[in-house]
N, C-alpha and C positions, 0 to 999 in steps of 0.2 A: 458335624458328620462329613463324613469324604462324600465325591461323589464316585460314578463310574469312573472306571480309567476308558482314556480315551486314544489308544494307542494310533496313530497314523495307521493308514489301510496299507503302506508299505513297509510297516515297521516289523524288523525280525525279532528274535529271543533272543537278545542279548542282558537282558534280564534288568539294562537301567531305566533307569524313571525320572522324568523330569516334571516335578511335582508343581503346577501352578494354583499360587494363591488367592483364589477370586477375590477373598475377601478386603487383603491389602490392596487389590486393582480398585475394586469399588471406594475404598476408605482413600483412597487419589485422587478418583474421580470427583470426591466430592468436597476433596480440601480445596482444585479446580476451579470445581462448579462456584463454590465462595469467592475464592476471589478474583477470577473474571466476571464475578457478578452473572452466572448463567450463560455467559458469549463463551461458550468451550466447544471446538472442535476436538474429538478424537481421533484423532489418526491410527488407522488399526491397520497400514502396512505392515508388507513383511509378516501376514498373519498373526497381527497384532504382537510385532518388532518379538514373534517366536511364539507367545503365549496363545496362542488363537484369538479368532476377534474377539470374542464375547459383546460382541454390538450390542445386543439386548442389555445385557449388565450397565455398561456404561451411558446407555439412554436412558435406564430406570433411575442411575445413580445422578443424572444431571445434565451430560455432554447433550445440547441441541442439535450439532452438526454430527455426520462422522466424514473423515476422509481419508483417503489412499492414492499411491501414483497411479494405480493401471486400472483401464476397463472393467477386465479378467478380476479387478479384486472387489471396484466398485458393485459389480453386479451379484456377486457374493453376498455382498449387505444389503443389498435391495429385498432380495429374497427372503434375509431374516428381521429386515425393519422398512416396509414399504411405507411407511408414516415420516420418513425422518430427512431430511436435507441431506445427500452425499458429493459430496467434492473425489474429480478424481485429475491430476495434473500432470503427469506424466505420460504420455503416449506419441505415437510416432504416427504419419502422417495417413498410415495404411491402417490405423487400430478402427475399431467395430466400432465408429461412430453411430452408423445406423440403431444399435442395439443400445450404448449411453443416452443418444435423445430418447428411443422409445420408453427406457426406461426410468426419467427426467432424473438422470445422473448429472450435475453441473461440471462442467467441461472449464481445467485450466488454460489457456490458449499464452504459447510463450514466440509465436511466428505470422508472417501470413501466408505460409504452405500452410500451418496446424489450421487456422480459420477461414483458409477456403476449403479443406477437408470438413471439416464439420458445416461450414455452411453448405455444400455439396449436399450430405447426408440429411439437413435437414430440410433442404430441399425437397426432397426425394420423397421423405415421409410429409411433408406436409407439414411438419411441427416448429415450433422456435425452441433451438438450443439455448441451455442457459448457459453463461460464459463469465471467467473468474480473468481478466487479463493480468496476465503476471509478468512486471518489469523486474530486472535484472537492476541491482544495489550495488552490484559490485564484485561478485562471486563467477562470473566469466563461469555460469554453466547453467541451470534451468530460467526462463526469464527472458523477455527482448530486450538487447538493450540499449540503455539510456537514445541513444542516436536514432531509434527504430520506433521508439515508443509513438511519438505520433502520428508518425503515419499507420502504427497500428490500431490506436486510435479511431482515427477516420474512418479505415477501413471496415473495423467492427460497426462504427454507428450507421455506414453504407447500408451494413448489412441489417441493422436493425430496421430502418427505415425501407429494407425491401421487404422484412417481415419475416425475415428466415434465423434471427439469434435476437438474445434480449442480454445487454452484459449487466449482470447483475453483481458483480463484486470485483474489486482488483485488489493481486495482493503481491507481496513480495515477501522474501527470505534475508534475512541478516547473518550478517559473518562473524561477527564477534562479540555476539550477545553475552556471552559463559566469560566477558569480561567486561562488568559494566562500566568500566572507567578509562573503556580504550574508545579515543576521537572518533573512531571510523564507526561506533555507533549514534551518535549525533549524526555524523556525514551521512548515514544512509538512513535517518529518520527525515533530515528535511527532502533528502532525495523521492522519499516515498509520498510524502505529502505535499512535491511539485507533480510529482506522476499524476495523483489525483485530479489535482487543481485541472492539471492540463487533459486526462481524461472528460471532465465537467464542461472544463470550456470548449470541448470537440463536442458538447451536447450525449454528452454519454451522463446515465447517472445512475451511477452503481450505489445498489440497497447497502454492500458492506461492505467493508474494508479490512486487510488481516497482514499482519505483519511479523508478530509474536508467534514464536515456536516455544517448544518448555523454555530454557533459558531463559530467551528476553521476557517470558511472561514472570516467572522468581525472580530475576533481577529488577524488574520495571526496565530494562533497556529499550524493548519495544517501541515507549509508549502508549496511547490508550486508544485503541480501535477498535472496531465490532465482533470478531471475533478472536480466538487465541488460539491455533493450533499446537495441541499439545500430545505427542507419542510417547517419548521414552519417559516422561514425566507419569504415565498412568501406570506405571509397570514398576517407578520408584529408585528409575536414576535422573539422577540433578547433573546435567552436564555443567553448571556453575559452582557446583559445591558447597554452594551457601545454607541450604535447606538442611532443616532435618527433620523435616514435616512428611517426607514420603517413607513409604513403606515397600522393602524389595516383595516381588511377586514370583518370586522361580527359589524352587530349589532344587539340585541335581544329586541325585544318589546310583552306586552300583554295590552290587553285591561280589566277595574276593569269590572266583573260581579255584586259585588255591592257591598255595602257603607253602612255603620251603625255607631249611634253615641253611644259613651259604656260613662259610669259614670267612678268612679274611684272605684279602686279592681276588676277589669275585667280582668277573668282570658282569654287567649288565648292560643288557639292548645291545643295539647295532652300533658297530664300530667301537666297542667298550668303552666310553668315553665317558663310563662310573666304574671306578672299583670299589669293594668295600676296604675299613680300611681297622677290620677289627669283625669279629662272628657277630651274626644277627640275623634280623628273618625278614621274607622277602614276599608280599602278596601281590599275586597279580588281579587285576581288572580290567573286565572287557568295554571300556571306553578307549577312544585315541582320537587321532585329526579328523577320522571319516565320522566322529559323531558331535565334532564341535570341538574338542581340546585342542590349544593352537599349540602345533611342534616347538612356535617360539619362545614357549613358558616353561621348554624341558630345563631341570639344573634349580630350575627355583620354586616351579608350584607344589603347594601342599594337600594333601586332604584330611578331612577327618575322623578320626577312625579308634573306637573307645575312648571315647572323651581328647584324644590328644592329638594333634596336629601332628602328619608325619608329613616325609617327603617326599614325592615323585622323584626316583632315581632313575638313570639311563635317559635315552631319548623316548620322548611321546613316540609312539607306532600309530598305525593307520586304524588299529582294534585295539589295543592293549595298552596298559602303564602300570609298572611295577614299582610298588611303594616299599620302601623300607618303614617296618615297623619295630624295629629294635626287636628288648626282651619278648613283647608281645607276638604270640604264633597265630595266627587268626582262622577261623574255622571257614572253610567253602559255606558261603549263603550268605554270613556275615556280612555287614553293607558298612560302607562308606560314605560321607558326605562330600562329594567335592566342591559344592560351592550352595550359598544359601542367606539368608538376612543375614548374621555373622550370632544373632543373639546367642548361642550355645557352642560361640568360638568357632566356630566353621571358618572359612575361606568364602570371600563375598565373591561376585561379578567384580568388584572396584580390584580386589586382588588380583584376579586373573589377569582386567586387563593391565595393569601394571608390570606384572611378570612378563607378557605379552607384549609391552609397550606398544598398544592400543588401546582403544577406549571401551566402555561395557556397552555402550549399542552392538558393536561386533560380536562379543562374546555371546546375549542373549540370542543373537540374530541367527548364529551360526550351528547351533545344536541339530543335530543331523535325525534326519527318519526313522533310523534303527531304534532312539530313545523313545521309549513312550511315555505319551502326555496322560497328566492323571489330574485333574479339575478338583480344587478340594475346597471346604469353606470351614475350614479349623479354627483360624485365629480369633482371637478374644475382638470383637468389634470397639475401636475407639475413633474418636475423629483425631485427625491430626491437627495441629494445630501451628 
């Protein structure tokens, strides 16, 4: 059975639906859960990278942890799972540390502005912040790096021993997990496990350690550490390709507003940059870039529509895309599929982002407000395997 629809509180009538499949999300979570052996963080950024969190789901289904970049999203799943470990490692040196310690949200710390800010705040309340130090592998962007790391070190166990943070994990991010036969993951695994060593020997002893995101956790590029943070892997994209154990979790549907039959040299969209090139018929739909369809896929993306794949002609608009459907004239209400598992030939996320030449984190990430969300639990339950 479906559930309710769950429209955004600023979503208009534009009448599409972007249908999430709890059930595929849980059947990921729990191929996961196996094999990190229960050390699964879920990361339910990005409102769960577009699907909502569904925290509760993914803690029943097996994830120990959950985490996100920001305060703001941390304190979201406090609310709906006050029992559960949340990591949150993104913030800026001004973010509501007062409100993460009180609400023993674990604090990534990638500076020592970020760790005199949280020790400040913990100060203040009285409490000890829990703290994730995260060095930098190589990726020149979240992370201290390598040169900085001991004296970040020090600093942190200063602050342990004044009684105001307790660091309880350190972890880093890898570059090139989605190919496990490229050097530079060796290079940044022993780089992680000297970070360690050298946090331990500044008298720091962190409970866990985490280095695997989905990729390196499917590839084994990682390595084997205490936890596995794993996002777009719950939702059933494999940024390494390897897998076929996950299951997509979104599908995106609109209904044609209406149908017209054009002759041939009929221009379409702005700047006519389609003509037709023979009589046929022409639906429009009220998606475009302002609901997530990237302008960059106009010319090649398809959707699907009575069983058959047709094509988006003209440019994507900011509301609109007009498909050619050939012989077929298509009735107003009539719905389309534009993207979905692919099982009844639809057009996946993996096609989009191709068309797009981007990747399907962006695609799922990007589907705009005006779509409403509709929570459903249909699919036949199988584990993956």
């Amino acid at each position: 059975m479906s559930s309710a629809s769950r429209p955004r509180a600023d979503a208009v009538r534009s009448g599409a639906e972007l249908r999430v499949h709890e059930d595929a999300i849980r059947a990921n979570v729990r191929y996961f859960a196996r094999c990190t052996r229960d050390r699964l963080m879920a990361v339910l950024k990005a409102d769960g990278f577009g699907h909502g969190s569904l925290a509760s789901a993914v803690v029943d289904e097996g994830a120990t942890w959950l985490g996100v970049a920001s305060i703001d999203e941390a304190l979201v799943l406090r609310r709906a799972r006050p029992d559960v470990p949340i990591l949150s490692w993104l913030n800026p040196v001004d973010a509501d540390f007062d409100a993460a310690v009180s609400e023993r949200i674990d604090l990534g710390v990638s500076s020592a502005d970020g760790l005199h800010a949280i020790v400040q705040a913990a100060r203040h309340l009285g409490r000890r912040a829990r703290l994730h130090l995260h060095v930098d592998l190589g990726m020149s962007r979240d992370g201290t790096p390598a040169s900085d790391w001991r004296s970040l070190c020090e600093l942190a166990r200063m602050a342990e021993r004044e009684g105001h943070v307790r660091v309880v994990g350190v972890m880093g991010h890898m570059s090139c997990a989605d190919r496990p036969e490229n050097p530079q993951n060796l290079r940044e695994r022993l780089l992680f496990g000297a970070a360690i060593r050298s946090a331990r020997h500044r008298g720091l002893a962190p409970a866990v350690t985490h280095l695997a995101a989905t990729a390196a956790t499917i590839t084994g590029a990682g390595g084997d550490h205490d936890l596995h943070r794993i996002g777009a892997g719950l939702y059933g994209i494999d940024p390494s390709r390897t897998s076929s154990a996950l299951r997509f979790a979104l599908s995106l549907h609109a209904p044609v507003i209406s149908a017209r039959r054009v002759g041939s040299g009929v221009s379409v969209g702005y700047g006519g940059c389609f003509t037709t090139d023979g009589p046929t018929h022409l639906a429009l739909f009220p998606l475009g870039y302002a609901d997530g369809l990237p302008r960059a896929a106009s010319h090649r993306a398809e959707v699907l529509v009575r069983g058959r794949r047709r094509p988006i002609v003209g440019l994507i608009s900011m509301d609109m895309v007009v498909v050619d459907t050939g012989d077929d004239l298509l009735t107003p209400g009539e719905t389309a599929t534009f993207f979905g598992p692919g099982e009844q030939g639809e057009p996946t996320v993996a096609d989009w982002a191709t068309w797009a030449q981007t990747i399907e984190h962006e695609i799922v990430t990007r589907i705009g407000a005006r779509v409403a969300r509709v929570h459903r639990r249909t699919h036949i339950e199988r584990n993956p395997e």
